[in-house]
N, C-alpha and C positions, 0 to 999 in steps of 0.2 A: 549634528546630533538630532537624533528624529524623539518626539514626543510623543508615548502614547499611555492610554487610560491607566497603565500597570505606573508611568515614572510621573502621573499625573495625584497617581493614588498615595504613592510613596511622598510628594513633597508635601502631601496634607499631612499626612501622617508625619514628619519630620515637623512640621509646624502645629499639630494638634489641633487640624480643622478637620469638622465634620465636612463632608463631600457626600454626598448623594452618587449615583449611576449615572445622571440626566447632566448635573455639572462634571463629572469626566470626560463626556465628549462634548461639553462649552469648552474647560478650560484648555482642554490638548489644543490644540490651534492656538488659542491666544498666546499660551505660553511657546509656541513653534514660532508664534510672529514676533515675538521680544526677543528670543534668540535669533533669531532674522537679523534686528537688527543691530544688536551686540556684534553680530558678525560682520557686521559695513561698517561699523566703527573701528573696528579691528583692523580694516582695509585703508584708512586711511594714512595719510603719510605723516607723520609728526616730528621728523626729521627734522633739528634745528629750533623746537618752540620750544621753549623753557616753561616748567611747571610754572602755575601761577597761585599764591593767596590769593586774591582778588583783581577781580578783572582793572580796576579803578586805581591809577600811578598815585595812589594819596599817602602820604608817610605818614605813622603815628605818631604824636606828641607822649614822649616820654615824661612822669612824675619822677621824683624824687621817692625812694623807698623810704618815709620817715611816719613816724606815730606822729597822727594830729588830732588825736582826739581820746580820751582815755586817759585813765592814769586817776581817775579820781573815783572812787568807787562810791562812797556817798550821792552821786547824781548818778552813776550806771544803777545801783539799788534803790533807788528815790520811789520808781513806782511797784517794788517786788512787794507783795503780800506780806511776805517774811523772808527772813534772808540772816544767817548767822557768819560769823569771821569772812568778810565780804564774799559769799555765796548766799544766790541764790537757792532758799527751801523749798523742794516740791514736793507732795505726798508719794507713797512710793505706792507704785500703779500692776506690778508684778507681785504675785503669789508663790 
């Protein structure tokens, strides 16, 4: 796929960047050399390699899904301003 000033003008314009004249013929090239290389990527052979999360063989240590903290509303309220049938009172900020 060839780049030029008209598909240079249009990905600004999809992204809502001002572009100048002077930077349409900077960016054409750059953006022909990152599809360059998209396209060597493409070429290689990946036959056989299994997607990875992380490059690093580290297992995670699983928790227990359990409440360890909470359940006591008088210390979660302890430092609210104001606070009525254990909720917090904020002023109301909308019109």
């Amino acid at each position: 796929m060839s780049i030029d000033k008209a598909t240079v003008r249009k990905i600004a314009t999809l992204a809502r960047i001002r572009v100048t004249e002077d930077d349409l013929n900077y960016y054409a090239p750059q953006l022909q050399n990152i599809l360059g290389w998209a396209e060597q990527l493409q070429q290689v052979n990946t036959d056989g390699v299994e997607p990875l999360a992380s490059v690093s063989e580290i297992a995670l240590r699983l928790r227990a899904d359990v409440v360890n903290d909470g359940g006591d509303a008088a210390k979660v309220l302890a430092n609210a301003p104001e606070s009525t049938e254990n909720f917090y009172v904020v002023s109301k900020i909308v019109e």
